[in-house]
Each structure stands twice: as structure tokens, then as C-alpha cells.
N, C-alpha and C positions, 0 to 999 in steps of 0.2 A: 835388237836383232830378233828375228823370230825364227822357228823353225820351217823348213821349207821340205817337200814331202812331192821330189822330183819323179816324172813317170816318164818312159819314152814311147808308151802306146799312144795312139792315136786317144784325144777324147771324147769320139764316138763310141769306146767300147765300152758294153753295156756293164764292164767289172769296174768303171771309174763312176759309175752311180751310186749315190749315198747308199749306203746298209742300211738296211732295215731288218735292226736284231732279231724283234722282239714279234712281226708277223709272221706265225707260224706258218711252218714249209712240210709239215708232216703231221701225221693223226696224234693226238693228247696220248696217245698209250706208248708213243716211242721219245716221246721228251726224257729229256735226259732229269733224275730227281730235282737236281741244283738250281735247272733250268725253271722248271716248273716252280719251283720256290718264288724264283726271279719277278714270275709273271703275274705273282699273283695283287689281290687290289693293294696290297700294302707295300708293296717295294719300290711305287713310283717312283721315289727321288735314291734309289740304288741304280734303277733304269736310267738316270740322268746322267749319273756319274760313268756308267761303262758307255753309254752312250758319245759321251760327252770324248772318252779314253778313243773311242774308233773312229773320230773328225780325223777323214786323211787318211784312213787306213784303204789301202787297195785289196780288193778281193781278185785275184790274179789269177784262181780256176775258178772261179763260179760256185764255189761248195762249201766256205764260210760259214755263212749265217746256217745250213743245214746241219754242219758239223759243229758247232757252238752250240746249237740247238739240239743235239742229240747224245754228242759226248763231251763238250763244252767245259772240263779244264782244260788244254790245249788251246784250244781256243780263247779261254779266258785269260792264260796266261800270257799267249803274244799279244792283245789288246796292253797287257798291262804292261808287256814290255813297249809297246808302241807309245803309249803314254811318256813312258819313263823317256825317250828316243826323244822327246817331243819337250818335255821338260828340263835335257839335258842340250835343247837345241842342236839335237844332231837333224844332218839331210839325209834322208830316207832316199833312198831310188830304189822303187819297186816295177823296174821296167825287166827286171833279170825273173827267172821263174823260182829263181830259189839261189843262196839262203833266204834265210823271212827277211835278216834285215841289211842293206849293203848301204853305210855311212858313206857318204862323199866329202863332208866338209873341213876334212881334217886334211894335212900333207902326206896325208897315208891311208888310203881307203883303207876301211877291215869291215868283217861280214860278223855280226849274230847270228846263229842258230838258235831257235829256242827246242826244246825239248822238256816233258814232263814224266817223273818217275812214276808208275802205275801198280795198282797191284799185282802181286801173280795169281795165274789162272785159278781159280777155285778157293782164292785168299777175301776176306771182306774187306768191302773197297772202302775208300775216305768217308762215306756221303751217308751208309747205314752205322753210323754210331747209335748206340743205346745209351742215351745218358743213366738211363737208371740204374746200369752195372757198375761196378765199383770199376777204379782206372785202371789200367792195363797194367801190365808189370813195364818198368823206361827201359831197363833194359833190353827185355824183347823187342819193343819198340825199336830201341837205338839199333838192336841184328839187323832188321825189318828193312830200315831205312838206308842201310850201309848197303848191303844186297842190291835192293833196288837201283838206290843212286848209282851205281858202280856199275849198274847193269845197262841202266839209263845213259849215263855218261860212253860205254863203250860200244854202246849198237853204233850210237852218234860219230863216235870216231872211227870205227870202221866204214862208215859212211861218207866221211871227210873221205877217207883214203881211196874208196871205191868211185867218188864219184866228183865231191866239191873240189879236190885239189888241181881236177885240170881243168877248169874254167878257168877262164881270163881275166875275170874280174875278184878271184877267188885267189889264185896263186900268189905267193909272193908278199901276202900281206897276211896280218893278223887275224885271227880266226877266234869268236868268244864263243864260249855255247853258255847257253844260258836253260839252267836246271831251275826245277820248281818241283819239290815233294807231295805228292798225292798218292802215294804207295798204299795210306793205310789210316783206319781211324786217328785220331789224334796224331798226324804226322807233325803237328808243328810242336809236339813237346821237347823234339831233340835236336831244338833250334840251330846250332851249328855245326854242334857235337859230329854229326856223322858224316856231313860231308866233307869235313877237315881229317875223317879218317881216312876217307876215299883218295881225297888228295896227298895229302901230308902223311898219311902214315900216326899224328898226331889224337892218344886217346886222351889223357887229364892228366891232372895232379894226382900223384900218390899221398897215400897219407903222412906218409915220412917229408914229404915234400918237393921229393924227387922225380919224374916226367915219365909215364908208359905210356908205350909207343906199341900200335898193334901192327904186325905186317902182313894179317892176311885172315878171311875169314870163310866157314863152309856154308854154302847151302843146305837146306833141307834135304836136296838129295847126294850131299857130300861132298861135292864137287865143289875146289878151293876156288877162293876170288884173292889175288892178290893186291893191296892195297898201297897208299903213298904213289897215288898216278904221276903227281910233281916232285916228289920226291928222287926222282931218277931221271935222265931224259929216256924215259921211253915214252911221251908224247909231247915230244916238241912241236908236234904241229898246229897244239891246242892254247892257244895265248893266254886262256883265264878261262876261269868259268865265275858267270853271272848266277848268284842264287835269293833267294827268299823264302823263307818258311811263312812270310807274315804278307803274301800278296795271295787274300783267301777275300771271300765275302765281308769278314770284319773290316777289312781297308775299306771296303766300299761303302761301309757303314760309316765309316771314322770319315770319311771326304764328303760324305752325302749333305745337304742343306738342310734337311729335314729338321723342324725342331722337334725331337722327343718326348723332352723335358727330361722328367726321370725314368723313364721307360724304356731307356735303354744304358747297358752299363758294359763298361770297359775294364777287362784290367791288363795289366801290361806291364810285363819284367824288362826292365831296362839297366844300360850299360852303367855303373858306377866307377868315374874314374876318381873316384876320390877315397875309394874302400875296396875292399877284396871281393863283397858279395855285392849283385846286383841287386836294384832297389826294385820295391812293388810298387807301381800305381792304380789304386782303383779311383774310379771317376765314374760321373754319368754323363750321357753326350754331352750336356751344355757344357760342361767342365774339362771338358778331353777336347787332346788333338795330337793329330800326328800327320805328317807331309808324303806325299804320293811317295819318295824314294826311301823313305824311312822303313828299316828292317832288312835294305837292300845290302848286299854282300860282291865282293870281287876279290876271286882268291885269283892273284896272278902266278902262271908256272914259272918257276925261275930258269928250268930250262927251253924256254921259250923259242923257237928260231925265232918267231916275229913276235916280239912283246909287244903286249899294248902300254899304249906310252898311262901311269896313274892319273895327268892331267885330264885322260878322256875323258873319267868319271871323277873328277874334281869335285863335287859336290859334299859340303859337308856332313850329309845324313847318309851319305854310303862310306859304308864301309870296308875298308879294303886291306888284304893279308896277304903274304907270300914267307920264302924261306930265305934269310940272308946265308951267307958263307960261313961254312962250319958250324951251323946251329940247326938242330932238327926240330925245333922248336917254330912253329911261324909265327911271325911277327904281325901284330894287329896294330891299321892305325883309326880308332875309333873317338868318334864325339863321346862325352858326357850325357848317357840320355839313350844312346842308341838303342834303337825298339828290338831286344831280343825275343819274344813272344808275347802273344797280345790272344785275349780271345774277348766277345762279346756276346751278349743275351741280352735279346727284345723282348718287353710283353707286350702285347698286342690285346685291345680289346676284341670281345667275342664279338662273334657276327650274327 
């Protein structure tokens, strides 16, 4: 079976033409930093890989490739989620103008949203990290990231209410949104940590061994965010949220052909179901590997009006959480292995 990637325009429209990422659509001074990373003579076989991610992708206004090309996580991210759509043999029908993405081949159409958490205004964004400062304080980090996400999460659902729920192809069926964290330098160190506050309400283990739960948390200018979105039904209208901390430039790295040798090096905290603390993996490309869905997450709401049925995402490198009855605690059901954060460094000879 393969995946099939239906459209109902005409195929004279000039938005069913292959993409072309990577020929610039604007002057070099308005490229987005990420981008320009992208382009340069050594990322060839990273250009293969995203390449390879938008076979079948429809550009359905025409502004794609310039906005991938200028502000391009957004865009990097629905590629990735395309992929993933493509990997998990879903049909695509990208004849509707929106959501990104509307499944047909199930007994129950349901729509993706993708959406990405950003910095706030006059905050440093993902892309100027200084490696040469010592690392952030995690917990600032983890505030950073709840804030965002939460804030990320709720524009999106306000959105559903304002506009997606009275579509036709939209109504009556399950609705995922799918979040990706780029709030902040090192957004991937608080791998799940903070969107499971967003949702669940759920913070960690206490040291006595007993379970804090936070319910709510302030912004910078005070103003409260209340947390545990699944926790209550006050958004049943939201079936799951689709997430990943680890669908960044290193994925692209870790799928690329390229032989490196040793010149380029992975490491990678992963799930241990056989001990309490996850394991470290360090490797160098020849020796690493990890699968396009890996690191992937689906926290289902349990008060769901339309649940997504967990076969959708059946796949055993996703990972998937929800709340059972009378336990505030969510339940995970994860592989051995599972990619909780991964980061990478290339050396590259001089020019």
C-alpha cells in the first residue's frame, strides 16, 4: 500500500508544480539564519532529505517555498509532519484551503493542524544560541516553554472555535493539532516535561516519591495561564495534540546518506524500559540511527468529543499518553529506546 496524496484542483494549477525549496525567492539579507545554514555547499544531502520530506506536498497559496525560505520553522515543521502523513500511509486531500492536513483513508476523516511555539516579542529566539555560555538554568527553560506552548496551543484553539469547526469537512470529526517547540535556545532540553504540564497538569516525581502536579502558571507580566488543558473537559474539541522536541535539523542529519565518518557525532537520551533512568547514547553517524517517527509523541485528550482512534498512529516509535479514570497521573505507552532528546555536532573542514 502506499500513500496516496489526493487533490481536487485542477492539475493545471500552477500550486501542483513540484517545489522548489531551495531557489531563492528573496535578496540573501532576508533569509531566514536556519535557512541559509541549509544552503550552504555542505548541507547537500540534508537538502535531499527535506527535499525528499515535500514529494506530494501541495502549495495551496503560492507562499511556501518564500515563507520556508524566510521564516522556515513553520514550515519546516509541516514538511516534517508531511512526511510523517506519508510514512504512516495516511491520504492527504489538500483540495480544502485549510487545515494543513485532512486524512481521508480511515472510517472517520480527521483534520491536523500544525502549529509552532515561538519566542515572545523581544525574547531570544531558538537559532542565536551562544555555545560558548555556560547552559541555561532547565528550569527557566521548562517556565519558557509551558508559557509558550500553552499560548501556542490556545491562539490554535481559539481558532478551531472561530473558524475550523464550521467547515464541512471539519465538523464532527476528530481534530489533532500538532505543536513543535522553537520558543527558545535549547528548547529541546525539556523534552516532554512541559507539554504534559500544559496538558495534564502533570510536573514529576517528588523526592519522597510521591507525584506534583502544577495548576497553573504566571507570565512575565503576571498575568495567570491555567494548566492541565486535558485534564478537565474544557477542550473537548481538541482530540490530541501531535508533539516533538526532536524534529530539528539533527533528524535531518540522523536520515541524511551522507557518509561522515567521524565528523559528525550524535548523542541521544533515550527511553529505558528496563530501569528507572533513561540511557545515554553517544555514536558517530556511521554508528547511529534513528527512524523519521522517532521522538514523536500523542497525548490524547480523554475528554475528547471525537477521539482519535490510538491505531491511527499505531506505529511503534510513537509514542502515546493520555489520562485513565481516577488517576491524574498520565499513562505512557512507550518502546524501549524511545528518542527523548538527541542533539548533534558536525566538523566540517575549512574552506
Amino acid at each position: 500500500m502506499t500513500a496516496k496524496h489526493n487533490c481536487r484542483k485542477q492539475s493545471s494549477s500552477p500550486n501542483l508544480q513540484r517545489m522548489d525549496l531551495f531557489a531563492l525567492t528573496v535578496a540573501e539579507s532576508d533569509l531566514h539564519p536556519n535557512f541559509r545554514r541549509l544552503i550552504d555547499r555542505h548541507s547537500e544531502a540534508d537538502r535531499q532529505v527535506i527535499a525528499q520530506w515535500a514529494e506530494g506536498f501541495v502549495d495551496r497559496d503560492g507562499k511556501f517555498v518564500r515563507e520556508f525560505q524566510t521564516t522556515f520553522n513553520s514550515g519546516f515543521w509541516e514538511l516534517y509532519l508531511f512526511a510523517c502523513c506519508k510514512q504512516l500511509q495516511f491520504s492527504v486531500n489538500f483540495g480544502f484551503p485549510s487545515p494543513d492536513f485532512v486524512i481521508e483513508n480511515f472510517h472517520q476523516e480527521f483534520c491536523i493542524e500544525a502549529v509552532t511555539a515561538s519566542n515572545a516579542r523581544g525574547e531570544e529566539p531558538e537559532w542565536e544560541r551562544d555555545l560558548s555560555k555556560r547552559l541555561p538554568d532547565v528550569e527557566a527553560v521548562l517556565d519558557t516553554a509551558v508559557i509558550r506552548l500553552s499560548n501556542a496551543i490556545s491562539s490554535k484553539y481559539r481558532k478551531y472555535l472561530d473558524h475550523y469547526q464550521i467547515m464541512r469537512h471539519v465538523r464532527s470529526r476528530p481534530f489533532v493539532l500538532a505543536v513543535a517547540p522553537f520558543e527558545q535556545p535549547y528548547f529541546w532540553i525539556t523534552n516532554d516535561h512541559a507539554i504534559r504540564q500544559v496538558l495534564y497538569g502533570y510536573d514529576r516525581v517528588s523526592p519522597n516519591g510521591g507525584y506534583n502536579f502544577r495548576k497553573s502558571i504566571c507570565k512575565p507580566t503576571g498575568a495567570g495561564i491555567e494548566l492541565g488543558l486535558f485534564a478537565s473537559a474544557r477542550m473537548p474539541e481538541i482530540s490530541a495534540i501531535l508533539y516533538s522536541n526532536t524534529a530539528t535539523m539533527s533528524k535531518v542529519h540522523a536520515l541524511n546518506t551522507n557518509d561522515y565518518g567521524e565528523m559528525m557525532w550524535f548523542s541521544a537520551l533515550r527511553f529505558n524500559h528496563y530501569g528507572k533512568e533513561a540511557f545515554l547514547q553517544n555514536a558517530t553517524k556511521s554508528n547511529y540511527h534513528e527512524s523519521l517517527l522517532d521522538g514523536l509523541y500523542l497525548f490524547h485528550n480523554p475528554h475528547a468529543t471525537y477521539p482519535i482512534p490510538p491505531n491511527y498512529f499505531g506505529d511503534q516509535d510513537i509514542t502515546q499518553a493520555t489520562l485513565v479514570e481516577n488517576d491524574p497521573v498520565p499513562k505512557y505507552r512507550c518502546k524501549h529506546g524511545h528518542l527523548i532528546q538527541r542533539t548533534s555536532l558536525q566538523g566540517r573542514p575549512r574552506d
